[in-house]
C-alpha positions in Angstrom: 24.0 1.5 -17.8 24.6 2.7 -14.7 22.3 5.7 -14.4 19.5 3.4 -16.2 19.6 1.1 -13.3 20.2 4.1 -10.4 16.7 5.2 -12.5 14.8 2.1 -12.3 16.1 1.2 -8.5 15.0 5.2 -7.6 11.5 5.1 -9.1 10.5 1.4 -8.2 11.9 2.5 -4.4 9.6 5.5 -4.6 7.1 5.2 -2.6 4.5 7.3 -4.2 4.5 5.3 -7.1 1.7 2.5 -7.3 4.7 0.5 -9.2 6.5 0.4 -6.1 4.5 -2.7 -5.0 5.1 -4.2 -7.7 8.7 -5.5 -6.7 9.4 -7.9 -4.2 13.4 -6.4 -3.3 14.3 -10.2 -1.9 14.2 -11.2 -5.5 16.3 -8.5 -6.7 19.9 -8.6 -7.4 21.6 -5.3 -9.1 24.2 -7.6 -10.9 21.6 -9.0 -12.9 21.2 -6.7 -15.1 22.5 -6.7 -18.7 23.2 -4.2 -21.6 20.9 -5.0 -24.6 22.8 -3.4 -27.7 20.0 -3.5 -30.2 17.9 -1.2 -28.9 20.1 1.1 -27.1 21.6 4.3 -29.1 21.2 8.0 -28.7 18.9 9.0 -25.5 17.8 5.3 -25.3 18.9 2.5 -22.8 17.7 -1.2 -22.9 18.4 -3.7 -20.0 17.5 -7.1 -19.6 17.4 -8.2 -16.1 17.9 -12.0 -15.7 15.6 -13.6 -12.9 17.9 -15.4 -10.2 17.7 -18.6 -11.7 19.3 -17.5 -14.8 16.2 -18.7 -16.8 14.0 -16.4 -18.2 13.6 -12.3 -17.0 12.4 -9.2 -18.6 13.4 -6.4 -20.8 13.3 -2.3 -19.8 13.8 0.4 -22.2 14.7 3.8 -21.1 13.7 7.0 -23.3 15.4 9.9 -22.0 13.6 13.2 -22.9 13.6 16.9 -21.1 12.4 16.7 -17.8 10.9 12.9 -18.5 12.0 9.3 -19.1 9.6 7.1 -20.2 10.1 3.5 -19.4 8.9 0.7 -21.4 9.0 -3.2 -19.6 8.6 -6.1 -21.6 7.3 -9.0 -19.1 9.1 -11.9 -19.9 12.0 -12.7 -22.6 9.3 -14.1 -25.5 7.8 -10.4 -25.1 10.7 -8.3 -26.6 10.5 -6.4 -28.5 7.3 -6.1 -29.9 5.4 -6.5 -27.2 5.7 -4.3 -24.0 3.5 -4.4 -21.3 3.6 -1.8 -19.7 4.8 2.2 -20.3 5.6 4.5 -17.4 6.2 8.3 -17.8 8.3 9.2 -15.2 9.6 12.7 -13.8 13.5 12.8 -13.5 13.6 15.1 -11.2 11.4 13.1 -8.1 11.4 9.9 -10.1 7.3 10.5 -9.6 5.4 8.0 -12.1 3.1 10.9 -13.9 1.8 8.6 -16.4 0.7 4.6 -16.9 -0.2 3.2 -19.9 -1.5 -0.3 -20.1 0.0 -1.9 -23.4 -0.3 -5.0 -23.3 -4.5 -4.4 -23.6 -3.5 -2.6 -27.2 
């Protein structure tokens, strides 16, 4: 769970992503984050991040693959799991967003 989060943390922090000002860091808390055991076995990871509140959050689903991880986000809990948002492809070794796809147009 740990290196999910260090993931997430490293490629929204990057600066050469678009995604990067997506996230407002004032809102974000590390212990927020939670283990979601359906959906997590093998090279995949999902994490539900709680907003401060408690109410409500969002779901990210990590895909770990040679050389990539591709990261799916649900926006907002009534949206997992069948329907994600948004899918980044992401280079592990620069955390460098190489592909966007929109899916919540789909």
């Amino acid at each position: 769970m740990k290196e999910a989060i260090d993931f997430y943390e490293n490629t929204y922090k990057n600066t050469n992503n678009e995604i990067s000002k997506e996230i407002i860091w004032d809102n974000y808390r590390r212990d927020l984050w939670n283990l979601v055991k359906v959906g997590t076995s093998g090279n995949t990871i999902t994490l539900h991040w709680t907003n401060i509140g408690g109410a409500g959050g969002s779901y990210d689903q990590f895909v770990k693959k040679d050389g990539i991880t591709e990261v799916t986000f649900f926006d907002g809990n009534a949206q997992y799991p069948g329907h994600p948002s948004m899918r980044y492809t992401v280079r592990n070794s620069d955390y460098k967003v190489i592909k966007t796809e929109e899916l919540w147009k789909q």
